[in-house]
N, C-alpha and C positions, 0 to 999 in steps of 0.2 A: 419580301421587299427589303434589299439591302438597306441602311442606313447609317449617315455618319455620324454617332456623336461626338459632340463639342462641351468639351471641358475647363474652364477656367478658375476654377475658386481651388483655395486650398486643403489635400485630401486628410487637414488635420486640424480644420476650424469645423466640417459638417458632415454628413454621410451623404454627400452626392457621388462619390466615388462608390462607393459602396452600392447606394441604388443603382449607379448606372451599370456597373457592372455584371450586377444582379440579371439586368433585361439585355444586355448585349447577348445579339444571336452569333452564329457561327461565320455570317457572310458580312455582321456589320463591322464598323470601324470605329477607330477611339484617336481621337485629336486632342493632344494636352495642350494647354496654352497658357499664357499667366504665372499665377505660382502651383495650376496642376502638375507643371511638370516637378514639381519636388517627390510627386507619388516615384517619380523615375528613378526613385533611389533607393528602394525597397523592391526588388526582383520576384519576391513572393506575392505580390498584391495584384500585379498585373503580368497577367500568363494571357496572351489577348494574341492571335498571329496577323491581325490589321492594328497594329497599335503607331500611333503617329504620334510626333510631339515638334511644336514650332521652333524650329532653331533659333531662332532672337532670343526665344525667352529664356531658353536652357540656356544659351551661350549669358545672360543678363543675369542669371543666376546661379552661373556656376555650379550646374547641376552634373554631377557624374552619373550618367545613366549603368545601373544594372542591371535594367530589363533588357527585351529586344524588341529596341524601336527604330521605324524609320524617322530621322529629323529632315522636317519637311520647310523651305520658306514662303513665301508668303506666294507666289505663283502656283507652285504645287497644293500650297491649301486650297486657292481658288479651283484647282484640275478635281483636286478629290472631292469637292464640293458638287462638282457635274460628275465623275464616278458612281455616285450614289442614288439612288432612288430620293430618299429622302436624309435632311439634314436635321438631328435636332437637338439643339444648345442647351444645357442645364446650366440654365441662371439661378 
């Protein structure tokens, strides 16, 4: 069962990045948001081929991405959120 996660804290106050990544399967997906998307700046950390990240936030943070992600707003987060079997947010 696919699944989306949702990512929001930042991947250099805790290791939820790190967990999450640990459990993402091959069909799920990864939604940066917040100050996650600063993980977008290190290319090595996230090798993910569903990697998402919310355009406000990157654009709010002048994040230069060096992963390969799709930047997604706020419509298409709600689309990916029905894409997936299940949704689940690491608070």
């Amino acid at each position: 069962m696919a699944t989306l996660h949702v990512l929001s804290h930042s991947p250099f106050t805790d290791g939820r990045l790190a967990s999450c990544l640990r459990v993402l399967g091959p069909e799920d997906g990864l939604l940066l948001c917040g100050d996650a998307v600063y993980a977008l700046a290190d290319a090595s950390a996230l090798r993910h081929p569903r990697l998402y990240a919310l355009e406000e936030d990157v654009q709010a943070r002048a994040v230069v991405a060096k992963a390969a992600v799709e930047v997604v707003d706020y419509p298409a987060f709600v689309a990916l959120t029905l894409t997936y079997a299940k949704v689940n947010s690491w608070l």
